[in-house]
DRENVEXVEX-939625 format. One record per residue: residue number from 1; residue in three letters; x, y, z of N, C-alpha, C in turn. Coordinates in steps of 0.02 Angstrom, whole numbers, always signed. Example, Ala and Ser with C-alpha at 12.3 -4.5 7.8 and 13.67 -1.06 7.14 Angstrom:
(node 1, ALA, (+660, -284, +390), (+615, -225, +390), (+660, -165, +390))
(node 2, SER, (+642, -112, +354), (+684, -53, +357), (+645, +2, +394))
This chain:
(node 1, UNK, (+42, -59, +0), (+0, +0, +0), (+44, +62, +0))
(node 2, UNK, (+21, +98, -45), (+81, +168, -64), (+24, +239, -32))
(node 3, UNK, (+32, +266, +5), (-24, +304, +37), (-14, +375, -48))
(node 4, UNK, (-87, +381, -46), (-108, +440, -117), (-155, +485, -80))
(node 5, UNK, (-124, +546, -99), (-183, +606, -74), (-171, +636, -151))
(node 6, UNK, (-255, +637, -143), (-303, +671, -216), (-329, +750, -182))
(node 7, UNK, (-312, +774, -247), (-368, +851, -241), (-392, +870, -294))
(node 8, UNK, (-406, +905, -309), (-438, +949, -361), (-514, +921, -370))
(node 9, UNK, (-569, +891, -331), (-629, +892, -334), (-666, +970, -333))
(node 10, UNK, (-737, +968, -367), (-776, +1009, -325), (-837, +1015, -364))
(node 11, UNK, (-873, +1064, -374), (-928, +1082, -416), (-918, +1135, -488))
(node 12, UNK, (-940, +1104, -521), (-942, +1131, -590), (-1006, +1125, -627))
(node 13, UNK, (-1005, +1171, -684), (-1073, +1172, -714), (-1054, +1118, -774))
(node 14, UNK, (-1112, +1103, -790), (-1089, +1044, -864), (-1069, +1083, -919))
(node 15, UNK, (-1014, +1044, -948), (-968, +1084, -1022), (-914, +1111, -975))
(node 16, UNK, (-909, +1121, -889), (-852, +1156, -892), (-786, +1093, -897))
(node 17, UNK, (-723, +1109, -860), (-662, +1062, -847), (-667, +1068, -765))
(node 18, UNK, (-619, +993, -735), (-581, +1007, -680), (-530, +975, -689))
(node 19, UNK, (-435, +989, -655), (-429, +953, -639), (-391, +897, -588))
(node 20, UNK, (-385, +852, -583), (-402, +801, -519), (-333, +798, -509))
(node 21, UNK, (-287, +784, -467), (-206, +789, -460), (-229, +714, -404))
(node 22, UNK, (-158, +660, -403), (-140, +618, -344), (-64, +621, -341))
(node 23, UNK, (-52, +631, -281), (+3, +628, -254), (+17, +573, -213))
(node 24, UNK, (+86, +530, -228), (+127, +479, -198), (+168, +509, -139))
(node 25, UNK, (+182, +485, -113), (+238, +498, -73), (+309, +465, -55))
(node 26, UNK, (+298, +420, -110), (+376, +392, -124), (+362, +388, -215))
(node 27, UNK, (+407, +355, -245), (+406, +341, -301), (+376, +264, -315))
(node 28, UNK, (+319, +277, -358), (+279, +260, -388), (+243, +233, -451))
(node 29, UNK, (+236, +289, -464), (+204, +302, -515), (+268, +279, -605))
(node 30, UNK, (+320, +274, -594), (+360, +243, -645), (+385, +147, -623))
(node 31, UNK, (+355, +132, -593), (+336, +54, -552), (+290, +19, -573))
(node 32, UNK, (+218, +61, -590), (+167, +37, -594), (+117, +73, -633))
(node 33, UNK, (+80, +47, -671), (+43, +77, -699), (-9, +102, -662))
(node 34, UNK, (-47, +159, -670), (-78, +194, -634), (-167, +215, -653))
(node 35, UNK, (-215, +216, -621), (-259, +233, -647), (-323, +275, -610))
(node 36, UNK, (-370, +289, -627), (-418, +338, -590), (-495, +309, -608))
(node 37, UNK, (-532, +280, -561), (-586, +263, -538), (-638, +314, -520))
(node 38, UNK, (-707, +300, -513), (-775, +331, -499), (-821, +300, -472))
(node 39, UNK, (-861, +324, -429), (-908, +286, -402), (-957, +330, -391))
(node 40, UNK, (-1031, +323, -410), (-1083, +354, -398), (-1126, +322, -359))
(node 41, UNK, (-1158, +378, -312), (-1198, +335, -269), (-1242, +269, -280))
(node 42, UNK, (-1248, +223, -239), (-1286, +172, -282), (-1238, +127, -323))
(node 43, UNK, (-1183, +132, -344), (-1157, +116, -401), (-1116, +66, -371))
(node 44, UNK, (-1069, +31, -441), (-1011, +8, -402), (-960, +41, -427))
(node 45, UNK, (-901, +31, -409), (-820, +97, -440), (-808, +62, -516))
(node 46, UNK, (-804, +107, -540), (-770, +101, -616), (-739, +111, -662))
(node 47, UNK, (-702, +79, -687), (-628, +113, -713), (-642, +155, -757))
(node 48, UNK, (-601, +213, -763), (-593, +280, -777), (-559, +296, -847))
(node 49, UNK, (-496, +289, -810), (-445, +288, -865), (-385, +254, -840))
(node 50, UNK, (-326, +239, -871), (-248, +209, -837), (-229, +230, -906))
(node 51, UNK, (-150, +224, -858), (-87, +245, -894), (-37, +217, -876))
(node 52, UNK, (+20, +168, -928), (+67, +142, -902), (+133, +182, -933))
(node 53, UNK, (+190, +208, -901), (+236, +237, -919), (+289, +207, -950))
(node 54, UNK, (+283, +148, -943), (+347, +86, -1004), (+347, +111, -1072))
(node 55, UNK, (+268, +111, -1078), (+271, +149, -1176), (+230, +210, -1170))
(node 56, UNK, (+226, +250, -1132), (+172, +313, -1115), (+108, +283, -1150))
(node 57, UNK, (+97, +212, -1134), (+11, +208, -1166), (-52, +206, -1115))
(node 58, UNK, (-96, +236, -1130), (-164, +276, -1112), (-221, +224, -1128))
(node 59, UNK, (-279, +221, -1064), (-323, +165, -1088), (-379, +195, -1077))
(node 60, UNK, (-442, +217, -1079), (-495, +259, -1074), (-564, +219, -1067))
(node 61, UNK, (-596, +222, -1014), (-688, +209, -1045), (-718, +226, -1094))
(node 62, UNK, (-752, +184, -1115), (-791, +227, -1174), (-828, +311, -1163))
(node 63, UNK, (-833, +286, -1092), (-889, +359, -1090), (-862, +424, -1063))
(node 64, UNK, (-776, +405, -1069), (-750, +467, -1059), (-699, +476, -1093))
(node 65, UNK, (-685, +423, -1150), (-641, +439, -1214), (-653, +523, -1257))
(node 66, UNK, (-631, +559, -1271), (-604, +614, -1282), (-622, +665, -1244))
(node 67, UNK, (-649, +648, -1185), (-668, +717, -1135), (-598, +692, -1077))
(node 68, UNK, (-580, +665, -1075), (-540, +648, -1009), (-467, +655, -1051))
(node 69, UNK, (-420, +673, -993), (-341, +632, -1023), (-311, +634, -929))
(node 70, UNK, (-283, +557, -951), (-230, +557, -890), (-156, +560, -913))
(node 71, UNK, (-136, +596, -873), (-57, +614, -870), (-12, +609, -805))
(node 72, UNK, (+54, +608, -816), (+63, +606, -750), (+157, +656, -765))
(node 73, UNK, (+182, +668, -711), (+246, +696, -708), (+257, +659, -645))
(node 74, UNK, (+340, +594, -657), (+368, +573, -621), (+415, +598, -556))
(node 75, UNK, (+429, +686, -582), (+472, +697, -547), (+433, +716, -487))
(node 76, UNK, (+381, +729, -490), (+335, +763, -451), (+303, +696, -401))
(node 77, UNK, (+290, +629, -438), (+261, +571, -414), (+188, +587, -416))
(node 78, UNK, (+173, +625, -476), (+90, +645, -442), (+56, +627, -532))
(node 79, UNK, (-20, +631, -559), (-19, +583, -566), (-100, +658, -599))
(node 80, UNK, (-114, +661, -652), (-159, +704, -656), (-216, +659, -693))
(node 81, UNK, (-274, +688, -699), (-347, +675, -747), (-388, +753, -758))
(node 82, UNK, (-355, +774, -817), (-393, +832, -860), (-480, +793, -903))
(node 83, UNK, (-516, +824, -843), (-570, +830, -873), (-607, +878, -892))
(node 84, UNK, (-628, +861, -974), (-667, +946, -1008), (-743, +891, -1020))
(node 85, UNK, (-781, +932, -1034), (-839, +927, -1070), (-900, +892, -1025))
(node 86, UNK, (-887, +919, -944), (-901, +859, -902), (-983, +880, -918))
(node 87, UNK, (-1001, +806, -906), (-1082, +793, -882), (-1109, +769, -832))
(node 88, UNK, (-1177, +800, -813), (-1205, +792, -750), (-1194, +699, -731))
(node 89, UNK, (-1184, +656, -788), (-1153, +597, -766), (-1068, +562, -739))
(node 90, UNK, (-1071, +611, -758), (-978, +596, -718), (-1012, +616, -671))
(node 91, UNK, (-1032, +652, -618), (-1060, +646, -535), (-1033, +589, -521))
(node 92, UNK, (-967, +582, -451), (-949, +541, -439), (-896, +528, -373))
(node 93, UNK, (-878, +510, -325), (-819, +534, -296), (-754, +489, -337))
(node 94, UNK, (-712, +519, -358), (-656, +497, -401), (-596, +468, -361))
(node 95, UNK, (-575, +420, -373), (-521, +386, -327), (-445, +361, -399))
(node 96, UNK, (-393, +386, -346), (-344, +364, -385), (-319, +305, -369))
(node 97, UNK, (-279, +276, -432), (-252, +189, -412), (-182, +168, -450))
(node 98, UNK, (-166, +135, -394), (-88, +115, -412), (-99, +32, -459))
(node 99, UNK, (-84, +27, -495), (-97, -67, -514), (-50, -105, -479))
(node 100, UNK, (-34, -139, -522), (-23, -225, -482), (+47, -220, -523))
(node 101, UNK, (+19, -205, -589), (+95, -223, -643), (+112, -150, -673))
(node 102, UNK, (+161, -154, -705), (+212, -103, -735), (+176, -95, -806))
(node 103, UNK, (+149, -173, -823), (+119, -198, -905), (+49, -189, -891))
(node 104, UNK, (+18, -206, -860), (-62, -218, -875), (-111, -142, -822))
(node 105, UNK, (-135, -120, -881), (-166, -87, -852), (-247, -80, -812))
(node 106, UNK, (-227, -71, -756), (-276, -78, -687), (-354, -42, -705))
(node 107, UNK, (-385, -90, -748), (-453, -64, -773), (-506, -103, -731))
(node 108, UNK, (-491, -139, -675), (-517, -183, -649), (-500, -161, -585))
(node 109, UNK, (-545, -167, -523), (-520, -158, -455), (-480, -230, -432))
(node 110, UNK, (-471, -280, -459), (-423, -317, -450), (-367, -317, -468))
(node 111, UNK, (-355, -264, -493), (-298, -239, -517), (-253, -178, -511))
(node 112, UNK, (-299, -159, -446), (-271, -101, -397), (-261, -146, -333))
(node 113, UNK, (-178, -104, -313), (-130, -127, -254), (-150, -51, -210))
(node 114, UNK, (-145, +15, -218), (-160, +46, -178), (-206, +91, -204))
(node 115, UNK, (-269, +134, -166), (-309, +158, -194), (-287, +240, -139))
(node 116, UNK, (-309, +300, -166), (-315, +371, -138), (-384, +368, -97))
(node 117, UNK, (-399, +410, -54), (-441, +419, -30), (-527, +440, -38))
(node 118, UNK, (-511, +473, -112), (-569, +481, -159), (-573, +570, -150))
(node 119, UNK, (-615, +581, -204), (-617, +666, -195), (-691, +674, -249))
(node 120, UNK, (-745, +723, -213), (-800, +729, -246), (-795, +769, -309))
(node 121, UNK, (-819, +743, -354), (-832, +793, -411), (-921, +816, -440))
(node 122, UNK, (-949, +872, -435), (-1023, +870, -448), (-1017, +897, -499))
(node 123, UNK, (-1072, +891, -554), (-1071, +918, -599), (-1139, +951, -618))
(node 124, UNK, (-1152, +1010, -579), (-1240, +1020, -636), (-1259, +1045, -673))
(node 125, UNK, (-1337, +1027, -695), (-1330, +1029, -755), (-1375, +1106, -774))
């Protein structure tokens, strides 16, 4: 377990951006592929997006393929999700995640080793 503090939640109107930052506190994030989860009330958590840094490749949900991008800067150990075009359905508290492997990216909660604490995002409409 690698302890992650997330910020950048809050309220936005729909069509605007936020965005979401996780911070490691050791090195991380060039270990393991990394990714960012959601959960809406009622719901169960669901993968977001991941990113593995071996080949800088990017894996996306369908339902947030070209509104989302995850990025990250190693030197920093922190770990971003630029979201534009949000909709009253992204409503969610957003959690960041460390995977399992360096190769496979953590689109699955069995495939997260450490998770952030979560951070709300509202969106209305």
């Amino acid at each position: 377990q690698v302890p992650l503090v997330e910020s950048g939640g809050g309220l936005v109107q729909a069509g605007g951006s936020l965005r979401l930052s996780c911070a490691a506190s050791e090195r991380t994030f060039s270990d393991y592929a990394v990714g960012w989860f959601r959960q809406a009330p009622g719901k169960e958590r669901e993968f977001v997006a991941a990113a593995r840094w071996i080949d800088t490749g990017t894996y996306y949900a369908d339902s947030v393929k070209g509104r989302f991008t995850i990025s990250g800067d190693n030197a920093k150990n922190t770990v971003y999700l630029q979201m534009d075009s949000l909709k009253p359905e992204d409503t969610a508290v957003y959690y960041c995640a460390v995977g399992t492997s360096k190769i496979l990216f953590p689109v699955s909660t069995s495939r997260v080793g450490s998770w952030g604490q979560g951070t709300q995002v509202t969106v209305s409409s």
